[in-house]
Residue, then its C-alpha position, 0 to 999 in steps of 0.5 A: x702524479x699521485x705523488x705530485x698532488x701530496x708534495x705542496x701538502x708537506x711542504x707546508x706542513x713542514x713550513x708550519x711545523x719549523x715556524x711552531x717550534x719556533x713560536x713554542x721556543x720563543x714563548x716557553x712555558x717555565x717555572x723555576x725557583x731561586x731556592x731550588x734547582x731542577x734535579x737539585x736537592x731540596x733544602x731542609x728549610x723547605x722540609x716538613x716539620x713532623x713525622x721524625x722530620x725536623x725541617x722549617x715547612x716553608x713553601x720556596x720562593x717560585x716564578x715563572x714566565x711565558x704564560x700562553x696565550x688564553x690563560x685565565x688562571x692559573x695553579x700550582x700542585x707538588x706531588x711525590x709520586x713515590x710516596x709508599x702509598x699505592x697513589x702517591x703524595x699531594x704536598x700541596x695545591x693552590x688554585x685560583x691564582x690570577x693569570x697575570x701573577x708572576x710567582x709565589x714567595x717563599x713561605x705563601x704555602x703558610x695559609x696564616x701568613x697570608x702571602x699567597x695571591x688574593x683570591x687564591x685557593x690553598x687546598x688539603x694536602x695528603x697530610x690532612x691540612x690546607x696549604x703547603x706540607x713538606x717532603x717527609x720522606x721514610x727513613x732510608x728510601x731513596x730519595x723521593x721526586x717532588x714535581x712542581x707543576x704550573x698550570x695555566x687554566x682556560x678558566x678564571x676559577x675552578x669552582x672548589x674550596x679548600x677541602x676539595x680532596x687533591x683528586x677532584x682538584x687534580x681532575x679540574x686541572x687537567x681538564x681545563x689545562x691549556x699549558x703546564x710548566x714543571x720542576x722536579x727536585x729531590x729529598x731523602x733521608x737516611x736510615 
């Protein structure tokens, strides 16, 4: 009989679970490029323009679709976590974005182009700079993972600028972040 009381509990448990997933599937969070491919090699286009590397610096083109509900901002950040640093490397962050903006063109990440969305934020990157710093990874390492990441935010603004260091950035993200869509692509360079 104990049994019994708990059966309609997970049945509707179950019921809930199968319509979520297919809710979450439906409305799928993505982010995608149509200079990059997730698991793909970066292009040299996108590549930094300094340290021994002789790449272009210009930020890809990114969309994205299937916002959640409740969004009012929302931000994107390239990290390397395998950068030799003991903490990784922030190649960039833009905030402040409007929840409606459906991706950034290639190049937004050259804070005097002006392509990034009004309002937006460009933070500074581990280089030292504001706006979008390309993979420069050491001679002869394997290749390095840059993880674009998508948030949504239940905030319309986070309340920093420009020179915000990636951690404090990086702690307001998390802490108000109601959704995230991500894309991880990879760049080495020989010895």
């Amino acid at each position: 009989m104990k049994n019994f009381r708990w059966w309609p509990l997970g049945i509707i448990s179950l019921i809930s679970l199968a319509f979520g997933c297919q809710t979450t599937m439906a409305g799928q969070f993505t982010l995608e490029s149509s200079q990059m491919q997730a698991g793909g090699r970066m292009a040299l286009e996108q590549v930094f323009d300094n340290f021994g590397c002789t790449g272009k610096n210009i930020s890809p083109e990114l969309h994205w679709s299937g916002v959640p509900e409740g969004t009012k901002s929302l931000a994107l950040t390239v990290y390397d976590p395998d950068a030799p640093t003991g903490s990784g490397w922030w190649h960039w962050i833009i905030f402040n974005i409007a929840p409606r903006t459906t991706g950034l063109p290639a190049n937004a990440g050259d804070v005097d182009a002006h392509l990034a969305p009004a309002g937006s934020v460009q933070g500074r990157t581990d280089y030292g700079s504001t706006g979008y710093g390309g993979p420069c990874p050491p001679p002869g390492d394997k290749p390095h993972r840059y993880i674009f990441t998508l948030f949504a935010l239940d905030v319309a603004r986070l309340d920093l600028d420009a020179n915000a260091s990636a951690a404090m950035v990086g702690y307001n993200l998390n802490a108000h972040a109601i959704g995230k869509a991500s894309m991880t692509v990879l760049f080495g360079r020989e010895k």
